[in-house]
C-alpha positions as a Markdown table, in Angstrom:
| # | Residue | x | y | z |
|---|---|---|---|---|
| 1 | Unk | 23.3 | 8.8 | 9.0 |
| 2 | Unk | 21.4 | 5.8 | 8.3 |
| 3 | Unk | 19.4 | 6.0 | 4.7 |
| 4 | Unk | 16.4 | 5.5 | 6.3 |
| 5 | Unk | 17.3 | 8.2 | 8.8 |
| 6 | Unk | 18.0 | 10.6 | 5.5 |
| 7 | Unk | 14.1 | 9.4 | 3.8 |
| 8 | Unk | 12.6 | 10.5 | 7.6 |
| 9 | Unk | 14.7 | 13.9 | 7.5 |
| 10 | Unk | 13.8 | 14.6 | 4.3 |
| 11 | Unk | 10.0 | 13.9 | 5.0 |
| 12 | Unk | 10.3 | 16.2 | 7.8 |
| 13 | Unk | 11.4 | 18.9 | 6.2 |
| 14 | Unk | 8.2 | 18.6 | 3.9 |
| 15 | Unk | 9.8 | 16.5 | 1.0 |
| 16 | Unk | 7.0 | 14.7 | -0.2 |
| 17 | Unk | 7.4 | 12.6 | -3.2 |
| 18 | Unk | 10.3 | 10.1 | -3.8 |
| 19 | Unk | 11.9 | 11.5 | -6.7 |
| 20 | Unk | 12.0 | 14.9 | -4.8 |
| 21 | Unk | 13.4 | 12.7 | -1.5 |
| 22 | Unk | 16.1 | 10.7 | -3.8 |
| 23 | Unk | 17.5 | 14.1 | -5.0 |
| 24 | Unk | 17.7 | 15.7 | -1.8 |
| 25 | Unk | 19.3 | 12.3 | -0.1 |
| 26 | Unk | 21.6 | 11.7 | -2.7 |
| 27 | Unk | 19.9 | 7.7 | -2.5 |
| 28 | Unk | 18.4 | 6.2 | -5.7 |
| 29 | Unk | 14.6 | 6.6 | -6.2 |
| 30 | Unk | 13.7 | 2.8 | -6.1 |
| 31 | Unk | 15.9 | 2.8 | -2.6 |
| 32 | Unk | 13.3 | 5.6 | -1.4 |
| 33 | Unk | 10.5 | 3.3 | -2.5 |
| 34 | Unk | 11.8 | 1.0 | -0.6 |
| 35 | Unk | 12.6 | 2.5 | 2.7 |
| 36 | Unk | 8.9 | 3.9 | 2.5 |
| 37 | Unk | 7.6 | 1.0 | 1.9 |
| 38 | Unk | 9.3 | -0.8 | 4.6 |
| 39 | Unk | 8.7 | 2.4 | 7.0 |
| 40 | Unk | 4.8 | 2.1 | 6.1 |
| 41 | Unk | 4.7 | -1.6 | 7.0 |
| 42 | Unk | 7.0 | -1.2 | 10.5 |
| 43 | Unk | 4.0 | 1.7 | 11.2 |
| 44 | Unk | 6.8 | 4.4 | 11.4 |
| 45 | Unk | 5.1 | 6.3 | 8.1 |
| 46 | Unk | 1.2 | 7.1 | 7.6 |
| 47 | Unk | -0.2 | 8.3 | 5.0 |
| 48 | Unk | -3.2 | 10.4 | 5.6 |
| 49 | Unk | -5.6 | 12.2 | 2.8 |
| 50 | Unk | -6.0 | 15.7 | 3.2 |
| 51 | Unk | -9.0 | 16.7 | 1.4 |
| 52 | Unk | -9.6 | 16.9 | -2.5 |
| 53 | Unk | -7.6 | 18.8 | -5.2 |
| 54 | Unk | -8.9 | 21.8 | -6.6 |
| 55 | Unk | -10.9 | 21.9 | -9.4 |
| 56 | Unk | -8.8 | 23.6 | -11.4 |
| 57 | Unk | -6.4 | 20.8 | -11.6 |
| 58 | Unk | -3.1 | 20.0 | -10.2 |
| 59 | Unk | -1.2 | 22.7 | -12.5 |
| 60 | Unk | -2.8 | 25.4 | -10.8 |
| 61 | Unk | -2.4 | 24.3 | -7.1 |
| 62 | Unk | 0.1 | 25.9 | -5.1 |
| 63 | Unk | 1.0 | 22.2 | -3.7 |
| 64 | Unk | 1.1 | 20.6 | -6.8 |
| 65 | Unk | 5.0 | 20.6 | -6.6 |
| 66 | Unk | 5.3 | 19.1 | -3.3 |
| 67 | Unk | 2.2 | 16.8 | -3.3 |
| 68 | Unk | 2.4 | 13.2 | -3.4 |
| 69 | Unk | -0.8 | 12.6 | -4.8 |
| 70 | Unk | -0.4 | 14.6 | -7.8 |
| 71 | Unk | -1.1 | 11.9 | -10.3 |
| 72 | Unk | -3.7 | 9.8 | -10.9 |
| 73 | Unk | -7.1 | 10.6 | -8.5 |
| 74 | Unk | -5.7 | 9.5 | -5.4 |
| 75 | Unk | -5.7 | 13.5 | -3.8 |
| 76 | Unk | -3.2 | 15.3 | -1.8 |
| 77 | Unk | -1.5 | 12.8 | 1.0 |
| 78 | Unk | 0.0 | 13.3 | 4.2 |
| 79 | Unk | 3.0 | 11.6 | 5.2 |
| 80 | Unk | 3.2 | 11.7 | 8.7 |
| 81 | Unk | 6.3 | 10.1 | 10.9 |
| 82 | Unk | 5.3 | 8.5 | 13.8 |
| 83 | Unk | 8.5 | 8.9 | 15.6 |
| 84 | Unk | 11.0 | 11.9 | 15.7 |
| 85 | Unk | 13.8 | 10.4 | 13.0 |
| 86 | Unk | 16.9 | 8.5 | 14.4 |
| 87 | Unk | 20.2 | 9.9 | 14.2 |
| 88 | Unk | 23.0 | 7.4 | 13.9 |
């Protein structure tokens, strides 16, 4: 499997943040970075805002863990594939 294949598989299976995808692709964080980057530019990953964080702050939400907006005020974010992950 392709790394980029192992980033989509690991987005589709709700893995949302890079450090969380590097650990659960075996790939290095700043390879992750990459591949979304380039995957955002090709159109093949969106990311979409859902809504606002809590007010009670990020340690309280039940997302917090899984959220890729968790720091800074950017909010929780989507990242949605826009084609069913390759497998080579």
């Amino acid at each position: 499997m392709t790394p980029q294949a192992k980033v989509a598989e690991a987005i589709t299976r709700g893995v949302t943040r890079p450090v969380d995808i590097a650990l659960e692709t075996g790939l290095g964080q700043g390879t992750v970075e990459v591949i979304m980057t380039h995957m955002e530019r090709s159109a093949q990953l969106v990311r979409e805002p859902i809504g606002g964080c809590p007010s009670t702050g990020c340690d309280r939400c039940p997302q917090s863990r899984g959220c890729s907006g968790a720091s800074g005020n950017r909010g929780p974010v989507l990242l949605k594939l826009s084609s069913p992950p390759r497998h080579d």
